[in-house]
BALOBA-1460 file (C-alpha; in Angstrom, 3 decimals):
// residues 182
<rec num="1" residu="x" x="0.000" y="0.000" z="0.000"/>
<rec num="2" residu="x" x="1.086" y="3.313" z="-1.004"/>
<rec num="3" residu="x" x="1.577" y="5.732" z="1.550"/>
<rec num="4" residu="x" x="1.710" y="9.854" z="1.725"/>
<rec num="5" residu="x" x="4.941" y="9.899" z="1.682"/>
<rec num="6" residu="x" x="5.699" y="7.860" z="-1.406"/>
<rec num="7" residu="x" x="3.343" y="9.934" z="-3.634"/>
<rec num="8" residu="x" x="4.012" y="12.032" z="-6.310"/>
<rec num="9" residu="x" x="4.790" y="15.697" z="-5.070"/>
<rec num="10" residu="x" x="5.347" y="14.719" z="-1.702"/>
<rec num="11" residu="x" x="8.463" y="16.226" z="-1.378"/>
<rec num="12" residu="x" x="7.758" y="19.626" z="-3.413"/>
<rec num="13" residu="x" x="4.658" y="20.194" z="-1.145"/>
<rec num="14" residu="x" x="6.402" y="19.362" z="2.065"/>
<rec num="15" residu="x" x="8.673" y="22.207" z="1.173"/>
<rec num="16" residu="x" x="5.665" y="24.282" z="-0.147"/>
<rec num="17" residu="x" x="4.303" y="23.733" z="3.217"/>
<rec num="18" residu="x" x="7.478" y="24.989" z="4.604"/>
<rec num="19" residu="x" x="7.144" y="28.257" z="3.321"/>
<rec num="20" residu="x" x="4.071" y="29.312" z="4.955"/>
<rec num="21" residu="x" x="5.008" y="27.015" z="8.419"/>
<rec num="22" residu="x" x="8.445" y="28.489" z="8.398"/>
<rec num="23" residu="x" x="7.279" y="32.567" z="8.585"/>
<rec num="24" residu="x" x="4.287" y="31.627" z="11.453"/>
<rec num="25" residu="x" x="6.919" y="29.424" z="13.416"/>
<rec num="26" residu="x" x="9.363" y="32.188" z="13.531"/>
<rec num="27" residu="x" x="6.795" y="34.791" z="14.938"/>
<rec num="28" residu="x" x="4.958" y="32.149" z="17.385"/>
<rec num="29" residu="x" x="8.214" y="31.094" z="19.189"/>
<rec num="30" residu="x" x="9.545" y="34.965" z="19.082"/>
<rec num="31" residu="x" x="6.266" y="35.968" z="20.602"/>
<rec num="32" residu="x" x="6.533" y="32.639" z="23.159"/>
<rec num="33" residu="x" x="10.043" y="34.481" z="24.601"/>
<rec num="34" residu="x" x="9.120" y="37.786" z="24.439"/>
<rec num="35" residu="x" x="5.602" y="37.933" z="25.927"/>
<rec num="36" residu="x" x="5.400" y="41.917" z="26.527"/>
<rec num="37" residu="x" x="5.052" y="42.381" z="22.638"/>
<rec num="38" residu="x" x="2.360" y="41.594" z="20.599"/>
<rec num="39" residu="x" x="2.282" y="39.097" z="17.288"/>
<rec num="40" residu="x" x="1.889" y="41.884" z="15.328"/>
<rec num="41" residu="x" x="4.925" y="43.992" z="16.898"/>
<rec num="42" residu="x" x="7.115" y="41.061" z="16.751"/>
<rec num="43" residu="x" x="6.108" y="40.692" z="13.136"/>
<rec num="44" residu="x" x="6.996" y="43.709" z="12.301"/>
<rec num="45" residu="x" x="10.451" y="44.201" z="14.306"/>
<rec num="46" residu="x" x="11.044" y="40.956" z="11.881"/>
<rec num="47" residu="x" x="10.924" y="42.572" z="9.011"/>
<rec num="48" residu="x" x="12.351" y="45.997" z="10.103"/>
<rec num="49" residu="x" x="15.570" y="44.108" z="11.500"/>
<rec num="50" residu="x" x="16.401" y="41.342" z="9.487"/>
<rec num="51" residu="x" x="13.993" y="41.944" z="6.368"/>
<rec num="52" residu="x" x="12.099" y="38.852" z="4.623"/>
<rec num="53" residu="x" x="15.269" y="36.583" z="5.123"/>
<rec num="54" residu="x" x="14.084" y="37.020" z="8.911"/>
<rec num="55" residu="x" x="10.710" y="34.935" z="8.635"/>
<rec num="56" residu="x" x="12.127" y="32.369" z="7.013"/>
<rec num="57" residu="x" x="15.422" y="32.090" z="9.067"/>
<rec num="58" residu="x" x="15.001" y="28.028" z="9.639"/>
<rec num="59" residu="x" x="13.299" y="27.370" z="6.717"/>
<rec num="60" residu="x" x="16.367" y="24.464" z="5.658"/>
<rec num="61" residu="x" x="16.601" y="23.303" z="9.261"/>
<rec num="62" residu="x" x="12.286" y="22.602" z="9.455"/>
<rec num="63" residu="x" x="12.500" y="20.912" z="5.809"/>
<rec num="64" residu="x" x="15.559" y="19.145" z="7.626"/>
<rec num="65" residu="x" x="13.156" y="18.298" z="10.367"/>
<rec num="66" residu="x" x="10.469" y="16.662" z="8.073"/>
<rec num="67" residu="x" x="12.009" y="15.317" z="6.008"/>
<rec num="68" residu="x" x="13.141" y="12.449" z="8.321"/>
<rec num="69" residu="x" x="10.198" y="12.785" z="10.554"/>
<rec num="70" residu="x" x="7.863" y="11.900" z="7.535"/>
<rec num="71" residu="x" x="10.194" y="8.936" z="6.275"/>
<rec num="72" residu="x" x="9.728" y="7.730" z="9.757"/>
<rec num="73" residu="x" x="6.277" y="8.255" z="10.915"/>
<rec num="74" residu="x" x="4.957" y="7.149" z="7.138"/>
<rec num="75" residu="x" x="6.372" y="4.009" z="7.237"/>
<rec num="76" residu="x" x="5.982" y="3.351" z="10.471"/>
<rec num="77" residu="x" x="2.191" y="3.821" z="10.375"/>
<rec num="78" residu="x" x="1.801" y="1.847" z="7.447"/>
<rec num="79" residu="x" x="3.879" y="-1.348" z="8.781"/>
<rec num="80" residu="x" x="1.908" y="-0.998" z="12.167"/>
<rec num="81" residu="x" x="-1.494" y="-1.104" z="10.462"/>
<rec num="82" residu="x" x="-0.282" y="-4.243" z="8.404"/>
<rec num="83" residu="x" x="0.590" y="-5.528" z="11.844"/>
<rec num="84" residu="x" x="-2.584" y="-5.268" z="13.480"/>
<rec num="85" residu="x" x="-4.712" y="-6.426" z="10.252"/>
<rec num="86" residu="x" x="-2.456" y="-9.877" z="10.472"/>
<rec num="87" residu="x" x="-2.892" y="-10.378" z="14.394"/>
<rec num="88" residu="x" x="-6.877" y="-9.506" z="13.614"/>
<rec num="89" residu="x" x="-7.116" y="-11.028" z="9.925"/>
<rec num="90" residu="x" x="-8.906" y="-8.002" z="8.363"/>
<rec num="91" residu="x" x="-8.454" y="-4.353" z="8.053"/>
<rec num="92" residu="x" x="-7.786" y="-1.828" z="10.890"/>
<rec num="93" residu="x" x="-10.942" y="0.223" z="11.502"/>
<rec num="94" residu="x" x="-10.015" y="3.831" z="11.962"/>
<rec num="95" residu="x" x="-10.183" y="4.453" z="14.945"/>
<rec num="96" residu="x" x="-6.932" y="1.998" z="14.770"/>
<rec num="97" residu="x" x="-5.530" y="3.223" z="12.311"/>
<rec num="98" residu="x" x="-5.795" y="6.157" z="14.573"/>
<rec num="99" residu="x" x="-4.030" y="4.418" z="16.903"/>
<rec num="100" residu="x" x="-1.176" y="3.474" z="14.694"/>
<rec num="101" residu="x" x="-0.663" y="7.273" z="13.379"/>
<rec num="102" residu="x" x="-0.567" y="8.253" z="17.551"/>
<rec num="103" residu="x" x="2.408" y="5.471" z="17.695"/>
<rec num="104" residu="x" x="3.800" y="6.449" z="14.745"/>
<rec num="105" residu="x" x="3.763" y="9.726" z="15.232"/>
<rec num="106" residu="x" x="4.975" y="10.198" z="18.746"/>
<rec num="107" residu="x" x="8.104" y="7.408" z="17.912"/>
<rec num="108" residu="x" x="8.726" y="10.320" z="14.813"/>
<rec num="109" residu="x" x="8.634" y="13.165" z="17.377"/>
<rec num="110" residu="x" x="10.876" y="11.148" z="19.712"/>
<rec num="111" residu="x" x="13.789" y="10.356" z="17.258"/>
<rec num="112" residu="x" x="13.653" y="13.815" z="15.173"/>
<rec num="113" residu="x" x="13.399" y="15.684" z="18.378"/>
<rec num="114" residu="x" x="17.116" y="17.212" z="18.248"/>
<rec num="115" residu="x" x="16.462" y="18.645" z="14.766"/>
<rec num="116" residu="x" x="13.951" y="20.806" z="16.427"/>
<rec num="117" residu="x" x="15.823" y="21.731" z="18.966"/>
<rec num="118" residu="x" x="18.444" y="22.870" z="16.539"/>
<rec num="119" residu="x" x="15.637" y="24.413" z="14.761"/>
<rec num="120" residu="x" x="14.030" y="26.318" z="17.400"/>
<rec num="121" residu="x" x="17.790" y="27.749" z="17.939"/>
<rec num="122" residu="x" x="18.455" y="28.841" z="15.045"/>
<rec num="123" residu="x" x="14.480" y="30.663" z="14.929"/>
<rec num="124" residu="x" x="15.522" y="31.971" z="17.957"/>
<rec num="125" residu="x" x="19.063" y="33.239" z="17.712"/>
<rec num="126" residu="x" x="20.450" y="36.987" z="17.820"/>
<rec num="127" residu="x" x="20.757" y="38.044" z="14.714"/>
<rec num="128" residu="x" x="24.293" y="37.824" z="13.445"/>
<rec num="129" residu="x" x="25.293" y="35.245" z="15.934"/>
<rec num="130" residu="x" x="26.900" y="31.673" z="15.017"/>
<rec num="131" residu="x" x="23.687" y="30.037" z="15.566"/>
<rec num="132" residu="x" x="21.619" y="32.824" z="13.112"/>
<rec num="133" residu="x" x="23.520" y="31.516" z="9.956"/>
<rec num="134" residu="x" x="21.405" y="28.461" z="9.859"/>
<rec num="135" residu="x" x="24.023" y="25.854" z="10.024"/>
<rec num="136" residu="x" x="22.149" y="22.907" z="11.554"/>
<rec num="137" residu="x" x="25.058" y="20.050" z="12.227"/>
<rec num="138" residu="x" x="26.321" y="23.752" z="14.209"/>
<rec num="139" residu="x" x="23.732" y="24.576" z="16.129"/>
<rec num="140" residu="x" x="23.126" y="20.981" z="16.995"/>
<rec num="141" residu="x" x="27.116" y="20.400" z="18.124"/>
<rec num="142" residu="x" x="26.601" y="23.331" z="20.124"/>
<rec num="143" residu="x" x="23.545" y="21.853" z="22.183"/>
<rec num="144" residu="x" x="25.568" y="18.809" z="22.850"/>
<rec num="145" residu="x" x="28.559" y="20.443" z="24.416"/>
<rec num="146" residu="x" x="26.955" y="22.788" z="26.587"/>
<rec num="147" residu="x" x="23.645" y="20.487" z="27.533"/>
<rec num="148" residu="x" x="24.657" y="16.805" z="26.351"/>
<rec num="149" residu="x" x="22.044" y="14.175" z="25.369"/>
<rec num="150" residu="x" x="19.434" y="16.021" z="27.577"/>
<rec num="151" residu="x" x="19.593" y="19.321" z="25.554"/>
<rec num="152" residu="x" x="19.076" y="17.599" z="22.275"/>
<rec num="153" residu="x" x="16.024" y="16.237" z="23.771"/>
<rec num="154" residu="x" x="14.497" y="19.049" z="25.936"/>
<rec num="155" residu="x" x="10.875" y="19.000" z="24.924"/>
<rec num="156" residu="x" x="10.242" y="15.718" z="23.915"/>
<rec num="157" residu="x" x="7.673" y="14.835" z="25.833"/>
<rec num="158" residu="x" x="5.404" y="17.608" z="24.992"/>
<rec num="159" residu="x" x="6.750" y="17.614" z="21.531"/>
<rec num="160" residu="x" x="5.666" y="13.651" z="21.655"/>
<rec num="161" residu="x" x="2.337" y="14.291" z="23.328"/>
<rec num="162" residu="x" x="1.285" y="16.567" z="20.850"/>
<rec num="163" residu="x" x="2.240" y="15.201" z="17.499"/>
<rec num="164" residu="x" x="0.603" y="11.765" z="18.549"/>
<rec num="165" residu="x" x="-2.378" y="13.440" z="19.287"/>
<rec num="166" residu="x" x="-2.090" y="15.040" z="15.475"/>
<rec num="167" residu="x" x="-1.064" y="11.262" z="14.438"/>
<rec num="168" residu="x" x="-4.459" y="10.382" z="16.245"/>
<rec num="169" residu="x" x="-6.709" y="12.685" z="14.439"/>
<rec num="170" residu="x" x="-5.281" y="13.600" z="11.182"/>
<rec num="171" residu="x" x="-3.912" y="10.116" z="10.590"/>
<rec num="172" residu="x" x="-6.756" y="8.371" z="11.807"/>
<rec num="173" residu="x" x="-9.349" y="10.755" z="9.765"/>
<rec num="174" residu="x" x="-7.193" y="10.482" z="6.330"/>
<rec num="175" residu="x" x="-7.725" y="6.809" z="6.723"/>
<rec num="176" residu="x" x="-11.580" y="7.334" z="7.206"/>
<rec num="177" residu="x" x="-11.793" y="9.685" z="4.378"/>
<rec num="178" residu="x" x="-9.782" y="7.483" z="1.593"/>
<rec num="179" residu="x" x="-11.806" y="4.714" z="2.741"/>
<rec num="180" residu="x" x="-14.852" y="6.790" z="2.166"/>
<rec num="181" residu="x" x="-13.803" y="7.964" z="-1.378"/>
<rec num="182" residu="x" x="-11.972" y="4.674" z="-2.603"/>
């Protein structure tokens, strides 16, 4: 069975997606740091300071992020659905292939969670530093010297919790849907 990530135009639309994740990213986690100024203010400071280049400063770090995240969780969802429909000897239902997205997901978040902490630095960074330019092996080397193992995976739980709840309903409610249309 075919599977999202194997389809034609996978890979231009994850980095189409990119480009409007990349610019709302950048302002969210700004705005997350700096709660005394408003989205709009932040926007704006954005632009004034670093120009256009400034809302999509991580751009190649996410598509670095999702790129493996998607080759994992994909697959991952897929082989655990063929799983269950063996041990059951029919189809997953939705609701477990719901299941298997939640799984699938939160392993994803789990093993792609230093790339997003790399990420988030680099989003985050003064402008001009080291960290600003965007070089992800970088940013990551510097996590692991200062914070070790546990800096490259600050977050994970939350960043677990919540993608396997998006594995849950997305995953589970594209299943529904093609089985609906097809």
């Amino acid at each position: 069975m075919a599977f999202p990530a194997d389809q034609p135009g996978f890979g231009a639309s994850l980095l189409v997606a990119c480009l409007i994740r990349v610019p709302s990213e950048v302002v969210k986690q700004r705005a997350q740091v700096s709660a005394a100024s408003g989205t709009f203010h932040i926007f704006s400071n954005i632009l004034y300071q670093e120009g256009i280049q400034g809302l999509y400063r991580g751009y190649k770090s996410t598509v670095l992020r999702e790129i493996p995240f998607s080759l994992v969780q994909f697959p991952l969802w897929e082989a655990l659905k063929a799983l269950w429909s063996r041990k059951q000897d029919h189809v997953v239902d939705s609701w477990q292939s719901a299941v298997c997205g939640a799984f699938a997901g939160g392993f994803a978040a789990a093993v792609t969670t230093p790339l997003d902490v790399a990420k988030t630095r680099i989003m985050l960074a003064k402008v001009g530093s080291h960290t600003a330019s965007g070089n992800v092996l970088s940013a990551l080397l510097e996590v692991w010297k200062t914070q070790g193992i546990s800096g490259l995976f600050a977050g994970v739980i939350p960043r677990m919790a919540a993608i396997s709840l998006g594995g849950f309903i997305f995953l589970g409610a594209y299943d529904q849907t093609r089985s609906l249309l097809f």
